[in-house]
N, C-alpha and C positions, 0 to 999 in steps of 0.2 A: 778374665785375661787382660794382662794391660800392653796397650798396642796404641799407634797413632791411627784413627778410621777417619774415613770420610762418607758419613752417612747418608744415603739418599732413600726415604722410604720407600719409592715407586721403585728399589731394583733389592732383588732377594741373595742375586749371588754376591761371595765375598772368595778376593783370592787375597790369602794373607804370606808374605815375606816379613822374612828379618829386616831390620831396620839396615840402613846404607844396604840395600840389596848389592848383588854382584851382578857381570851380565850373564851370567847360568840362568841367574833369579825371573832377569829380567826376560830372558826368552822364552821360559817356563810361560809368564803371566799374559806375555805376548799370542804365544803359541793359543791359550785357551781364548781370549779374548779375539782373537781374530778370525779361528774356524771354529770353534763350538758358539753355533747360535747362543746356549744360554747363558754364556757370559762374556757376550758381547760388549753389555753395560757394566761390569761387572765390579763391586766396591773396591778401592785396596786397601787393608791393613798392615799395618805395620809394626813388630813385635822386636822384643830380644830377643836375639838367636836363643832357639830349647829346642831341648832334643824330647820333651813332652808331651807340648802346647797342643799337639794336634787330637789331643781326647776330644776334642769334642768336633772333629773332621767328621762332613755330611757333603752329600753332596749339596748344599747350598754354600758350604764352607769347605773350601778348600787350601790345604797350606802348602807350599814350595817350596823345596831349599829349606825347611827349617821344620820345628815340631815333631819332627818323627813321624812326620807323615805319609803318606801313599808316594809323596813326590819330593820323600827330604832322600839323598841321597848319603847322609851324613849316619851311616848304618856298617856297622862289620859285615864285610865277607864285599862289598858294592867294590865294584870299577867305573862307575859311570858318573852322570850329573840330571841335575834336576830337568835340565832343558829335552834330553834324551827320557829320562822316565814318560816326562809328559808327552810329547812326541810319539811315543810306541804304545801309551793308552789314548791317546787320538787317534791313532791310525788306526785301533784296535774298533775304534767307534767308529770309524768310517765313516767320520768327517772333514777330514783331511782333500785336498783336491785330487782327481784321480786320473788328471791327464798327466802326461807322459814328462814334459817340461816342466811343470810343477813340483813333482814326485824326484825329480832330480836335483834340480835346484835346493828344495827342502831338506833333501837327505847332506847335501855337500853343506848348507848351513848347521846343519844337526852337529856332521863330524867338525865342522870347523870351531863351533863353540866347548865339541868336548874336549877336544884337543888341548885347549885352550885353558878349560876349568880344571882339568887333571895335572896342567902343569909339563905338557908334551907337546905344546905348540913349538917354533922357531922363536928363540931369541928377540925378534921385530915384534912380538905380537903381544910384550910387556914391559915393550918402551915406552916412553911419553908421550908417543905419539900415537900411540894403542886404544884403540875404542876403547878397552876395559880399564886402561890406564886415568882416561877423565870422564868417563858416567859416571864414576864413583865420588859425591862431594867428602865423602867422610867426617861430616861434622854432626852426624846423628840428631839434627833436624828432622821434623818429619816432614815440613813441606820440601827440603832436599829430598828425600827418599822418593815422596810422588812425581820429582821433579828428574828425577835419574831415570826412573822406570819412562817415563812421558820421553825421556830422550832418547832413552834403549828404544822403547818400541816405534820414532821414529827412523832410525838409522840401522833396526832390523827390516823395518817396508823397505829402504834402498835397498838394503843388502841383497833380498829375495829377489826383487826386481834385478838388479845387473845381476843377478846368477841366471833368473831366467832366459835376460837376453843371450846371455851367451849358452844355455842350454840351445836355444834358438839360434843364435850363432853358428855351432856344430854340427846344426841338420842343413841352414844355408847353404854350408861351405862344401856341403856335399856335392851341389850342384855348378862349381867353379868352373871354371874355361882355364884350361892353363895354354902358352904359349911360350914362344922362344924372344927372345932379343935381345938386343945392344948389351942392355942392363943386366942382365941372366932370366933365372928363371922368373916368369910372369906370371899373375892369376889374375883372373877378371871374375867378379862378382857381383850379382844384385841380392840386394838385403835388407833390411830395416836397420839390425841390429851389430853389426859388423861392423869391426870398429880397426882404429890402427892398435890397439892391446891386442886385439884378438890378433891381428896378423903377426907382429912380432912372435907370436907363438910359432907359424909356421914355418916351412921352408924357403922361401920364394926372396927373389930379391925385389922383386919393383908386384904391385898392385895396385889393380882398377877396384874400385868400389862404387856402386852404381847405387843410390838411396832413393827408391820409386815415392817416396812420402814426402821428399823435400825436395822430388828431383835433382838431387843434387851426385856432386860427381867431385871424386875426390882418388886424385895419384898417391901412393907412399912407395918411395924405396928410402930402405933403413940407411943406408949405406950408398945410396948413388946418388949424384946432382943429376938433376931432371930438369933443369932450367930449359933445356930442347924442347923439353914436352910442352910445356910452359910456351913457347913462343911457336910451336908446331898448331897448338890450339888455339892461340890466340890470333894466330893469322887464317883458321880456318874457319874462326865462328868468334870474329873479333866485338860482335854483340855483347855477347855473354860476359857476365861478368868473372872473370879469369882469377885468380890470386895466386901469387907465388909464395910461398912462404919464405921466409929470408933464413932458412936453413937451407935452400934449394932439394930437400927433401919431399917437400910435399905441391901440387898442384891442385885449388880446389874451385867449386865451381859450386857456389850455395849450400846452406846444413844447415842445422836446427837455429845456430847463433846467429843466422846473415836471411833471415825470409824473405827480406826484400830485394836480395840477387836478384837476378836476369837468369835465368837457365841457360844451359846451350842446347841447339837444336841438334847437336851430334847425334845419332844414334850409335849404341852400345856397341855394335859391331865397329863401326869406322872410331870409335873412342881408343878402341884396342887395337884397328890398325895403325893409328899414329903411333902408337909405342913398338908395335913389333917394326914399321917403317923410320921410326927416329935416325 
């Protein structure tokens, strides 16, 4: 077979793609290398697209998206892609994670890639500014190919990660305080993962968010000036390092960006009644 390899004696498995891989390709290769122990390490090859190549498919060698193989999706009578083949013989192996957030996130990254490979995504998700729009060098290099896949599979780890949090997100928000005020409706929350994206989803006009890891403490209304809040709290724990945002949207009080804030000594309850009393 002639293909671009990268051979390392000490590692036996080999995942072989077509040459300028896609990102179907590249989730596929993803997928095995990050929950099947044994291809962990595992070589890449890199071939012309054939609808053949994969006679000599073992498991030591496995091919994706091309060859004809167990995981080339490119077969009469198929509606699917490579990234979902592989995906439902990993589960099938039951190596896959089995917690409850995982298994969510995983699945919403599955359909979101086939969507995508079948040509049924939105319109946004094959513009220029589309993951799958610049992982692809297309100058049929082979260190470009190893160089696509190495970028796929780090901006699929993000990917899993912000789906997690906001699978995590979802069970947080179950436990909200909701309230009335000035502003309209309120929700008060503590979380890790709860973000102003996630809230824009809900209904509410103004929101506390309470982050126990950064102790940090962060107002949003989409739509209201909060500048009261903002000086409600600053004259009530004028230590703390305050921040107004110059959208008067938002009020914060330390995050991941600022670790050297001051906290405030408010507690969660009187944080929520400055807003219902504003």
């Amino acid at each position: 077979m002639t293909g671009f390899g990268w051979y390392n004696p000490s590692m036996a498995k080999t995942l072989v793609t077509h040459i300028n891989p896609h990102l179907d390709d590249i989730l596929g290769i993803w997928l095995f290398r990050k929950f099947n122990p044994q291809f962990k390490d595992a070589n890449l090859e890199f071939i012309s697209a054939s609808r053949e190549a994969a006679s000599d498919e073992s498991d030591e060698k496995v091919y994706i998206g091309t060859g004809g193989g167990q995981f080339d999706e490119h077969k009469e009578g198929l509606e699917t892609c490579a990234g979902t083949l592989v995906f439902e013989y990993l589960n099938q192996e039951k190596v896959l994670p089995q917690d409850q957030i995982s298994q969510k996130a995983l699945e919403k990254l599955i359909q979101w890639n086939q969507l995508i490979d079948t040509g049924k995504a939105p319109e946004s998700q094959f513009d220029e500014f589309s993951i799958q729009s610049f992982i692809r060098m297309k100058d049929n290099l082979p260190d470009s190919s190893k160089r696509a896949v190495e970028l796929g599979e780090e901006i699929l780890n993000r990917i899993l990660q912000v789906l997690k949090k906001k699978e995590q997100a979802i069970l947080d928000w179950e436990k909200r305080e909701e309230f009335e005020s000035k502003f309209g409706k309120g929700y008060a929350v503590t979380s890790e993962v709860i973000n102003r994206e996630f809230c824009r989803e809900q209904d509410g006009d103004i929101y506390l968010m309470y982050t126990p890891k950064y102790n940090s403490v962060q107002y949003f209304a989409p739509s209201k000036d909060i500048k009261e809040i903002y000086e409600k709290v600053s004259k009530q724990d004028p230590e703390a390092s305050w921040f107004l945002h110059q959208s008067h949207h938002m009020v914060l009080c330390g995050s991941s960006s600022a670790p050297d804030s001051k906290p405030t000594k408010l507690t969660f309850e009187q944080l929520i009644e400055i807003v219902k009393t504003a």
